[in-house]
BALOKE-380444 format. One record per residue (C-alpha): residue in one letter; chain; x, y, z. Coordinates in Angstrom, 3 decimals, padded with zeros to 6 digits. Layout:
<sites>
+----+----+----------+----------+----------+
! aa ! ch !       xx !       yy !       zz !
+----+----+----------+----------+----------+
!  A !  A !        X !        Y !        Z !
...
+----+----+----------+----------+----------+
</sites>
This chain:
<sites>
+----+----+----------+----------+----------+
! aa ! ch !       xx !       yy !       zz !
+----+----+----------+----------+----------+
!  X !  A ! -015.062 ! -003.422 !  001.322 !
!  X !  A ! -012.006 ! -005.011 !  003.066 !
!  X !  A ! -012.560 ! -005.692 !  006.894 !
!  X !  A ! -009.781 ! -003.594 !  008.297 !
!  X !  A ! -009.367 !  000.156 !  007.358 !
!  X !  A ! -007.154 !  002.722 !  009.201 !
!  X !  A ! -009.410 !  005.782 !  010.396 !
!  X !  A ! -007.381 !  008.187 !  008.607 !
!  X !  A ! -007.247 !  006.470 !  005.310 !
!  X !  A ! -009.451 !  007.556 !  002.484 !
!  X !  A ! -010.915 !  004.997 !  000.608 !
!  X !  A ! -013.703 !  006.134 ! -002.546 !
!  X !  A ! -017.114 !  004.515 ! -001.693 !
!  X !  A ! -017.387 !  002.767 ! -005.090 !
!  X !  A ! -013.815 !  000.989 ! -004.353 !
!  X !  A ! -013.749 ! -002.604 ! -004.116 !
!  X !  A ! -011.377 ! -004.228 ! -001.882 !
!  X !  A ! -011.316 ! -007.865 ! -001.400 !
!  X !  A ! -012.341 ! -008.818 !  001.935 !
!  X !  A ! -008.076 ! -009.757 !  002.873 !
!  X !  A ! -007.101 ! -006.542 !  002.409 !
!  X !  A ! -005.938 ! -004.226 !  005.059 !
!  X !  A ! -005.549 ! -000.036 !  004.313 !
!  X !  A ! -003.419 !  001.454 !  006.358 !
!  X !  A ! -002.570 !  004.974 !  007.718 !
!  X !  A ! -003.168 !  007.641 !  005.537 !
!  X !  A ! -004.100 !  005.395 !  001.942 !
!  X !  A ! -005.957 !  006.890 ! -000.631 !
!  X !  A ! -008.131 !  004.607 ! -002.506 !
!  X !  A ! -009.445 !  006.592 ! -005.456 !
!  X !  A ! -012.898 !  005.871 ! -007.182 !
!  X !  A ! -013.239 !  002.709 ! -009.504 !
!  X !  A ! -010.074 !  000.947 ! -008.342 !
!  X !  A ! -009.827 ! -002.739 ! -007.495 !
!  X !  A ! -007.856 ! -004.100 ! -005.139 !
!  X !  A ! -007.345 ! -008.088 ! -004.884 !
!  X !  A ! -005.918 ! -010.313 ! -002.942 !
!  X !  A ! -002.140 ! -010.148 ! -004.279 !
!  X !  A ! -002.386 ! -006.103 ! -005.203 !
!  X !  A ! -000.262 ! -004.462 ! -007.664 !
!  X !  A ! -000.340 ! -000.921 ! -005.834 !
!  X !  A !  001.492 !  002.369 ! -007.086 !
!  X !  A !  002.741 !  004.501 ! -004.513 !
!  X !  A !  003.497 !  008.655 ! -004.650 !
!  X !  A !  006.209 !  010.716 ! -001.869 !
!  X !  A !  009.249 !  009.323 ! -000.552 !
!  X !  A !  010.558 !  007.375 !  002.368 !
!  X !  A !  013.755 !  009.073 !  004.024 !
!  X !  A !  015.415 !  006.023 !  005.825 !
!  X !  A !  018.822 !  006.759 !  008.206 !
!  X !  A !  021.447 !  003.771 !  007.818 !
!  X !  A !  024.202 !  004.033 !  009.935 !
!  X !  A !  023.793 !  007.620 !  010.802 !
!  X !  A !  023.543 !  008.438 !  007.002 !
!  X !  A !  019.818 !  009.471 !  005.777 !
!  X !  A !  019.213 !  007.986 !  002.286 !
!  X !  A !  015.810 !  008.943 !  000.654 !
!  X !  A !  013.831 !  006.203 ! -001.396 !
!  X !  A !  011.360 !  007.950 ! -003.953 !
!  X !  A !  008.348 !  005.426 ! -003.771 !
!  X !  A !  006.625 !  007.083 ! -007.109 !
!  X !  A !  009.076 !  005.224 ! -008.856 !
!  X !  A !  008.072 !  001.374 ! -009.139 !
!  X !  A !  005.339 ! -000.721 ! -008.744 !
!  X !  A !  004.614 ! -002.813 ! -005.801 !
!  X !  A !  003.554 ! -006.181 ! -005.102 !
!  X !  A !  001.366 ! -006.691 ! -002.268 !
!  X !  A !  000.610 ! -009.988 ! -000.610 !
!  X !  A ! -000.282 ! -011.796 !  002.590 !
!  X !  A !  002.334 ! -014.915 !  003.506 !
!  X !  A !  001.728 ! -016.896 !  006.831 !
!  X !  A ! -000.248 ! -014.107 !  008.249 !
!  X !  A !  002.888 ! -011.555 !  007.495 !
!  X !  A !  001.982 ! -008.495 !  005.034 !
!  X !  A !  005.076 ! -008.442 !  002.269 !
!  X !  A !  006.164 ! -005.410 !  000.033 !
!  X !  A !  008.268 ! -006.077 ! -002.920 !
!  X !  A !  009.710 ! -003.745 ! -005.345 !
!  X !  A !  007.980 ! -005.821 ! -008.910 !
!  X !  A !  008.918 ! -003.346 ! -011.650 !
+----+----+----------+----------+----------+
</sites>
């Protein structure tokens, strides 16, 4: 089980996460799922953002990210 997991996440007790991994607030981790490394992860909900004054919403259900630790620095990037 990775070494640093938010208090309010949920993570299934049969997950495996490699040790580099970091959950944060309010994950779910469901039952069987793997987690390496450089993490594909799926994502459900929205983020509304403002810009400028102007709220934009960003539906997160609809691409796959990739997850990876550079330098230290967690980076999210829209893969598919």
């Amino acid at each position: 089980m990775a070494g640093n997991i938010h208090p309010t996440a949920l993570v299934a007790p049969d997950a495996e996460l490699d040790p580099s991994v970091e959950v944060g607030a309010y994950a779910v981790i469901g039952p069987g799922v793997q987690v390496g490394a450089n993490a594909l992860v799926t994502c459900q909900g929205k983020i509304v953002a403002s810009y400028n004054g102007e709220l934009q919403e960003f539906n997160l259900s609809a691409r796959t990210y990739v997850v990876e630790n550079s330098t230290g620095e967690w980076l999210v990037c829209g893969a598919q």
